[in-house]
N, C-alpha and C positions, 0 to 999 in steps of 0.2 A: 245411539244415533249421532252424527258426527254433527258438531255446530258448526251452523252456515256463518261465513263470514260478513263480517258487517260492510255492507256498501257506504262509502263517503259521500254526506253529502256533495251537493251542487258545488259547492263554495269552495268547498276541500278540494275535490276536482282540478275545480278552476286555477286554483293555488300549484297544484302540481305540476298543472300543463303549462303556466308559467314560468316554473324554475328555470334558475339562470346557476352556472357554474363557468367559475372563471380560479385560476391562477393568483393567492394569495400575492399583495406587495410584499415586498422587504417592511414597509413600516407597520405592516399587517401583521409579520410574522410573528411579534412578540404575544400579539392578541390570539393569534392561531393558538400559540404553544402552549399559553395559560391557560384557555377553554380545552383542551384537548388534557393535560394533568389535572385537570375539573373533573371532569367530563369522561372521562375512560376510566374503565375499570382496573389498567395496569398503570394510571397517573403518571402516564412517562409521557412525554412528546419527543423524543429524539427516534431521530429517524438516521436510517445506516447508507452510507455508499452514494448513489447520486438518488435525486428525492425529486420529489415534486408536491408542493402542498397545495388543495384547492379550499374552495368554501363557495355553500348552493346558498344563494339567497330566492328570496319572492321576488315578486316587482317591486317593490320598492325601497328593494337591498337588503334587508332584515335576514340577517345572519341565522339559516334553519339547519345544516349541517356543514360538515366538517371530514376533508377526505385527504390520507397522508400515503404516499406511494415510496417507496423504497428499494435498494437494490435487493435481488430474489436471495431465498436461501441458497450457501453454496454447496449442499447437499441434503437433497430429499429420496430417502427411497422408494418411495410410490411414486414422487416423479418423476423420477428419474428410471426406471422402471417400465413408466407407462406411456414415456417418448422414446423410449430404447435407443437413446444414444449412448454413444462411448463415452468415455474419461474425457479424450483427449475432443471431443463434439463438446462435451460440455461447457471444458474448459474455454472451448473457442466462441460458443453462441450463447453461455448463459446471461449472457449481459441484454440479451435481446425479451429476456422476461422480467418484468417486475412486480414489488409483492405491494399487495395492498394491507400497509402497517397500520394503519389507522384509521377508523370512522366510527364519529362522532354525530347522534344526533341531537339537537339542542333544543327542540320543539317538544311538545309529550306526544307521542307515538301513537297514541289513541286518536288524535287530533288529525293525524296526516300520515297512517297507516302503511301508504304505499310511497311515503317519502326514499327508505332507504334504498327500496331498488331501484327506484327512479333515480335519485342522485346516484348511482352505482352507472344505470346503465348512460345517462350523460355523459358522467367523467368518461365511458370508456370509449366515448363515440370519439374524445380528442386527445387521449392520453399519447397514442403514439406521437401526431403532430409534434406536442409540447415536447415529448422524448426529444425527438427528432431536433428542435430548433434550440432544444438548452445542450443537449449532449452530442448530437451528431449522430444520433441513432435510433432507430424505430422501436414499435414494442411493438412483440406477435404474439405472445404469454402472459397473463398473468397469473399469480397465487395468491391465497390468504389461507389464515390460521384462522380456527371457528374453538374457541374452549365451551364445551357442549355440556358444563357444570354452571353455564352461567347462560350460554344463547343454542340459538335450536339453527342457526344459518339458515335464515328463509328469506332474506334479502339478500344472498346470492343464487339461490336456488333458485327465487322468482325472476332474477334477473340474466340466470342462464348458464349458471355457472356449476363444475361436477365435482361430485367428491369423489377424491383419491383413496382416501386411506388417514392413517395419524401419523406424527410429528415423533419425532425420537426421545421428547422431551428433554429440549438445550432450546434456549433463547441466544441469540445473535447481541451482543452488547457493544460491540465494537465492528471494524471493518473488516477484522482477523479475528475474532474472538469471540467464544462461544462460552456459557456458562450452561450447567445444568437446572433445570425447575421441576423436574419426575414431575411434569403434566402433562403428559403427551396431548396435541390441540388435532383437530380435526383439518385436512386439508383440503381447500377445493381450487379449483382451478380453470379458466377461461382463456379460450384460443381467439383471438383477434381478427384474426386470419382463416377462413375456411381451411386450409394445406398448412397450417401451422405445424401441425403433429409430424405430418411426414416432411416438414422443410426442418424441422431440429434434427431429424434422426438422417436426411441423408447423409451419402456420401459426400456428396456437393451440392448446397444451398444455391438457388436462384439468383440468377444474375442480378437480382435486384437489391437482395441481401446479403450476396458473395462477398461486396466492398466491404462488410461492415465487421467481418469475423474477425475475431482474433488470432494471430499465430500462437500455435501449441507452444508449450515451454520446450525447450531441444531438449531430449533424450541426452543420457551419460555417456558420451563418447570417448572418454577416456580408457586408453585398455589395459586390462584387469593387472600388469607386469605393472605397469603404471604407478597403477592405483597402490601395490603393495608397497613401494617404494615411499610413495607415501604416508602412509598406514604406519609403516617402521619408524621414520623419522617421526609421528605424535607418537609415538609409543612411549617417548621422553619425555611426555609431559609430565607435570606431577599431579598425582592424583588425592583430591581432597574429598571425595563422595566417601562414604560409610557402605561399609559391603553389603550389609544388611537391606534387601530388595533392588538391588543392584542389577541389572540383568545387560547391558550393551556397557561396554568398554569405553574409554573416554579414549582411547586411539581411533574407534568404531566412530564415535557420532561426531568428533570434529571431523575427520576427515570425509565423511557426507558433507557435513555443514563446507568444506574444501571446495569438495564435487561440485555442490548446487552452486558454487560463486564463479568457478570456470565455468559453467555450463550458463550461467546467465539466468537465470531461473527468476531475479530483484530479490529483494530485501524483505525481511519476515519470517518468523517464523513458521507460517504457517505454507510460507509458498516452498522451505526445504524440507518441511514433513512432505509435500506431495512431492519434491522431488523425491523422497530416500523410498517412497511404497512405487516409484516407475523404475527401480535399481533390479535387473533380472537376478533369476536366482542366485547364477555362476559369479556377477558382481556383487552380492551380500555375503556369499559365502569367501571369498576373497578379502570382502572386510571385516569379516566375522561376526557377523550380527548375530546376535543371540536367536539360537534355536527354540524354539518350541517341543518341551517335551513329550508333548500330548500329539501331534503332528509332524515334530520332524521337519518343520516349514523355516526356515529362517525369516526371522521377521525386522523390519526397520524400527528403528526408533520411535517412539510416538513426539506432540507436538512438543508436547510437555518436560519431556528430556533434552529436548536443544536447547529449547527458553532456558533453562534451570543449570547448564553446562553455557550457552555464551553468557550469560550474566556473570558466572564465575569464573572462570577459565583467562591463566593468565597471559593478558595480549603480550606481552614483553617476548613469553617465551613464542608464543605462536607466531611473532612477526620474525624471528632468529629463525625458526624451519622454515615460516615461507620464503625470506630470502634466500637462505640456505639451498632449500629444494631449485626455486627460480632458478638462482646463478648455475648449479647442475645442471640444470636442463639447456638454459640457455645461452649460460655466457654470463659474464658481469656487463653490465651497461659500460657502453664504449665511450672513453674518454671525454669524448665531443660532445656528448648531449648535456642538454642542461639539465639544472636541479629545480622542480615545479614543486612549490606549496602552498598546500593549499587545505582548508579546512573542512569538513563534509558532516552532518548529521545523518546515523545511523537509524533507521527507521523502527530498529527492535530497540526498545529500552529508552527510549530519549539518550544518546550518546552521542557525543559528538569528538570527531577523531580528525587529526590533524595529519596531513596525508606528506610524503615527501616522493616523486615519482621522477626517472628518468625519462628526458623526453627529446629525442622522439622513442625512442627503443620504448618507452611505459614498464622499464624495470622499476621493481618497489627498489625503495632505499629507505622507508622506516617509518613508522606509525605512533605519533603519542595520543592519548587520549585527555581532555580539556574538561580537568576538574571543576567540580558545578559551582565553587568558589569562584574562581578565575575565568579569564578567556582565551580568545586561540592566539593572541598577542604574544604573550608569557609562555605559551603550551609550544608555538614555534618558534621560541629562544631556547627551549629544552629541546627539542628537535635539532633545529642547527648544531648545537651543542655537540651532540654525538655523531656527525654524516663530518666525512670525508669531504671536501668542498674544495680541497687546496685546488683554483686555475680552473674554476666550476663558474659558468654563470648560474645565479639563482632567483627566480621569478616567481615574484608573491604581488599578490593584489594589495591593494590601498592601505587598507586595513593595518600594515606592517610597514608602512613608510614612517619610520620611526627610529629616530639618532641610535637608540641605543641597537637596535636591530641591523641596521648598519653598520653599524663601527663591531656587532660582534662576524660579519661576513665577513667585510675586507679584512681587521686587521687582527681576527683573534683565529680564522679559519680560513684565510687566505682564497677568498674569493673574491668573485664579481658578483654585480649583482641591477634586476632590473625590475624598478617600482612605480608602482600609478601614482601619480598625484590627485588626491582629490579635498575636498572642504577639511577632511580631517587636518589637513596641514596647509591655514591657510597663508603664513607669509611665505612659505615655500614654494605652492600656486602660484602669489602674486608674483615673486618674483619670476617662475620661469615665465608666466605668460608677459610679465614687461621685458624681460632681457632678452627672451630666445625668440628665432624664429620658428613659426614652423615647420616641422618635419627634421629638426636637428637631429642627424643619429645620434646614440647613448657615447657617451668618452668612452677611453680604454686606451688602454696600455702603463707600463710600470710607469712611465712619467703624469699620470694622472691620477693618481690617487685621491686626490683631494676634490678628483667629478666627478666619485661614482654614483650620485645619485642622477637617475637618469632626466635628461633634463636643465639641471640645475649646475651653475658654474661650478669650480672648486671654490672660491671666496667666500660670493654669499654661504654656502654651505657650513663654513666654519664661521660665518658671522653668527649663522642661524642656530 
């Protein structure tokens, strides 16, 4: 005979209908994070992508749970499955669902029974709201994970929510990054929205949700004559991998990794693995992606072979092809334009690369990289170093208003050159702001050498 459930006291009751959820402070957060690596069974409190933390008190404030909301998985196949949209749907509205990463109750359970779905079903009366007014977009989705070796999910069940199916068993560790846990977790899932299911899978989302989509990454539109031209020139790279389990070509996966950077695709590598599985067949087998023996299917690279190839793969040589390639196609940069540097952090690896760009044409003219000793100071004196400048102006931010950077333009590579003044250099500020007026254009011509800082007299400059 099935045991009847225990009815809550009067008190208890009263206690529930009470509850208050609100939106963790900043000075809360710390308090949040320690009760929640307490208090959860996986002792993590970090939360992935855009988040939202709450916490359910009584009347009078008594901290009784704890609720962590996060960006959704970016691939489920039950649910992805069971909203039957496309790749390319996905990619564009999955940001309108989020996961429910964390809850935490802090009371004993016996105590206030119907606490968890109560706090479940508050949170979700304003989760969109809060979506909406931190991020700029609603939520009509959400999911969690249920591991069914420790809980039974009856605080989303009670609270209305369906199970899918299980987890592939990978936990999300980062924004891009997935590790393995061989624990496959139970998924459930809750629509916000009555039409939620058929507004993900349409063709066209409701004018009300239209605004908020994402555009798809562009398809590879380079064509395949193209593409082997390029293919040929990485074929010179040199190659440092051990044949041994080797299966795609390091011509193969840079020039994907090529592809995804014209094609715009951003930074990661997680976002050029989706580019290389959207490459049709006739463009894999053009770049020669390793076959499958068993199938006969040319397959792209996985994530894990671009990581492992730009980590090592040397930039010196790959920035010779891409210029190389460029000026082929289009010409060397025309005389007149200036020489732009500038320094940029690469989003794979922590790397930060010091860029040198024709402008306006945006021809490359050469790439160093800013050893973790050093800065981009030093890294674009090595730069200049090697570029052509003779009768070039060359525009670098603040950072590089510096004697010796100067004197290696004008008078070791015969250029011009145009620089910010800021606190970094500040008798050279003070000066222009007491001597010049402003809106002074920058000096120039061979009888003024001694003004090329922009700004700044020829005198003072040699005083300074």
């Amino acid at each position: 005979m099935q045991k009847a459930h225990r009815k809550p006291p009067l008190d208890e009751a009263a206690v529930l209908k009470e509850l208050q959820i609100r939106l963790v402070t900043r000075k809360e957060e710390s308090r949040w994070n320690r009760l929640v690596r307490k208090r959860h069974y996986l002792k993590n409190a970090d939360l992935v992508g855009e988040q939202l933390r709450y916490v359910v008190t009584d009347a009078k404030g008594r901290w009784l749970a704890l609720i962590g909301w996060s960006a959704p998985a970016l691939h489920l196949k039950a649910r992805d499955q069971s909203i039957e949209w496309s790749g390319q749907q996905r990619e564009g509205r999955l940001h309108l669902l989020a996961q429910n990463s964390r809850l935490v109750i802090l009371v004993d359970r016996h105590q206030l029974p119907n606490l968890a779905s109560r706090a479940l079903s508050l949170c979700l009366d304003r989760l969109s709201d809060d979506w909406q007014k931190k991020y700029r977009h609603p939520i009509v989705m959400v999911e969690s994970f249920v591991d069914r070796q420790l809980f039974e999910g009856t605080a989303y069940k009670a609270s209305g929510w369906e199970k899918l199916g299980y987890s592939s068993g990978f936990k999300r560790v980062s924004q891009d990054f997935y590790q393995r846990h061989d624990r496959p977790k139970e998924l459930w899932v809750k629509a916000l929205q009555p039409r939620a299911w058929q507004w993900l899978r349409a063709k066209q989302l409701p004018d009300t949700l239209a605004r908020y989509e994402k555009a798809a990454p562009p398809p590879c539109e380079v064509e395949t004559q193209r593409m082997r031209s390029l293919f040929e020139r990485f074929d010179d790279l040199e190659e440092w991998r051990q044949p041994i389990g080797k299966r795609h070509r390091l011509p193969t996966v840079v020039s994907i990794i090529a592809l995804a950077c014209l094609a715009g695709v951003g930074q990661g590598y997680r976002a050029i693995s989706r580019f290389s599985k959207r490459l049709t067949k006739w463009q894999r087998r053009e770049l020669k992606c390793w076959i499958h023996p068993d199938t006969g299917i040319s397959q792209a690279p996985s994530e894990a072979v671009f990581q492992r190839v730009l980590l090592k793969v040397s930039r010196k040589q790959i920035e010779q092809i891409a210029i190389e390639w460029q000026n082929d196609l289009l010409g060397e940069a025309p005389a007149t334009d200036a020489v732009v540097i500038d320094g940029k952090e690469v989003c794979a690896g922590d790397i930060m690369l010091v860029n040198a760009m024709a402008q306006p044409s945006q021809r490359l003219l050469g790439v160093e990289s800013v050893d973790s000793k050093t800065n981009e100071i030093p890294t674009a004196r090595t730069l200049i170093g090697r570029l052509d400048l003779q009768g070039k102006m060359v525009q670098l931010d603040g950072m590089h208003t510096q004697h010796q950077t100067v004197h290696q333009i004008l008078y070791e590579k015969g250029g011009d050159y145009s620089l910010i003044l800021r606190d970094n250099q500040p008798t050279l500020l003070k000066s222009a702001q007491t001597l010049l007026p402003e809106g002074v254009p920058p000096s120039g011509g061979e009888d003024h050498l001694s003004r090329r800082t922009q700004g700044i007299p020829g005198d003072r400059y040699q005083d300074d």
